[in-house]
C-alpha positions as CSV (number, residue, x, y, z in Angstrom):
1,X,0.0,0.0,0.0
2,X,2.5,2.6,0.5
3,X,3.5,2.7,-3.1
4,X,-0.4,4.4,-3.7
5,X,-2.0,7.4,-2.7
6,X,-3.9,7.4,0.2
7,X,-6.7,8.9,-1.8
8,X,-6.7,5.6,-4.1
9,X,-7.3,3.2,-1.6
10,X,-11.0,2.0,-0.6
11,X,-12.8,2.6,2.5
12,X,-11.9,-0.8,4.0
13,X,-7.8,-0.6,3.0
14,X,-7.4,3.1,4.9
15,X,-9.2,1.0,8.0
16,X,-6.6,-1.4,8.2
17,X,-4.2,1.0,7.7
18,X,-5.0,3.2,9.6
19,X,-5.3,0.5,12.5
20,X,-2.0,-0.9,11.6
21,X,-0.4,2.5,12.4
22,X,-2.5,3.0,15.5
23,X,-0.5,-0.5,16.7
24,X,2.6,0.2,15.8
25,X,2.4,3.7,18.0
26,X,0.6,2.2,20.7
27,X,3.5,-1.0,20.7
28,X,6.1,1.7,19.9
29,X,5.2,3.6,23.3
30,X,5.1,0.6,25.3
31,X,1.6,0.4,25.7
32,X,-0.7,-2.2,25.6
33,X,-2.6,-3.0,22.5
34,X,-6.2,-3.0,22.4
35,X,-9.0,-1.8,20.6
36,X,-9.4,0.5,22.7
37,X,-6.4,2.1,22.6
38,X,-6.3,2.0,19.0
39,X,-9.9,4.0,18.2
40,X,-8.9,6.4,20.9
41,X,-5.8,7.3,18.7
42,X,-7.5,6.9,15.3
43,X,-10.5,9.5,16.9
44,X,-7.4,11.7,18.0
45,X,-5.9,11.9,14.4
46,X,-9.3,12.9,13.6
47,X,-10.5,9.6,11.4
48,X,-12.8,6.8,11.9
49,X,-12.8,3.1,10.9
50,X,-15.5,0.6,11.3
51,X,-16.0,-0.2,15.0
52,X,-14.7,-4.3,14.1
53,X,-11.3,-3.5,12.8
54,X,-9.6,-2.4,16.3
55,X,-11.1,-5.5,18.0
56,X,-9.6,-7.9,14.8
57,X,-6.5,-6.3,14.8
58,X,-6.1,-6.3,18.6
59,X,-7.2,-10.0,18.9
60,X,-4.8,-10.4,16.0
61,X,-1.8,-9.2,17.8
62,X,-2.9,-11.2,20.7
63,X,-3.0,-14.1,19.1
64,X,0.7,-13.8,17.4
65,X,2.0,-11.2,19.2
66,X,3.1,-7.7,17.8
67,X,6.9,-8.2,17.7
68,X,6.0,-11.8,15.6
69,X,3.9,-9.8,13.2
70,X,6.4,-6.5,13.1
71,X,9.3,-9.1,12.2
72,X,7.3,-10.8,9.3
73,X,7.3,-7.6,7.4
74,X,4.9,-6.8,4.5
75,X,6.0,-9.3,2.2
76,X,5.7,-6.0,-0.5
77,X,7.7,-5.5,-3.3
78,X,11.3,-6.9,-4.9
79,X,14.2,-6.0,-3.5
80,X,17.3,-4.6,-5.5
81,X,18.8,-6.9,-8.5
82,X,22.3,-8.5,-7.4
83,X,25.5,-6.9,-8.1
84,X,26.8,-6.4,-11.3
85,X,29.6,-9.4,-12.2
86,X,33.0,-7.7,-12.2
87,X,34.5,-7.0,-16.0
């Protein structure tokens, strides 16, 4: 998602994205994270998200842990080609 506008995503994307970023300050602070915590930051940025997404995502993280999930990455995108054999 990051390599597209926000603006091009639909309703349901920008809820788990939103969401997503909610955790990762929440777990970047030290705090706990629940769904709670995460529509009280999303209302404080000023958005809203459908009242299920905090509660997946929190029983998500609960489930397999935030550091588990952080570490398995987005799986987004190809990295650099190899080097370039030497002449």
């Amino acid at each position: 998602m990051a390599g597209v506008p926000v603006s091009e995503l639909s309703k349901e994307q920008q809820d788990e994205l939103l969401c997503a970023y909610a955790a990762l300050i929440l777990h970047d602070d030290g705090a706990d994270v629940t769904a709670q915590g995460m529509t009280n930051l999303i209302k404080a940025a000023g958005c809203t998200v459908e009242a299920y997404w905090p509660m997946l995502m929190a029983k998500m993280i609960s489930n397999v842990g935030m550091d588990a999930l952080v570490k398995m990455g987005g799986g987004g995108g190809g990295g650099g080609g190899g080097a370039a054999p030497a002449a």
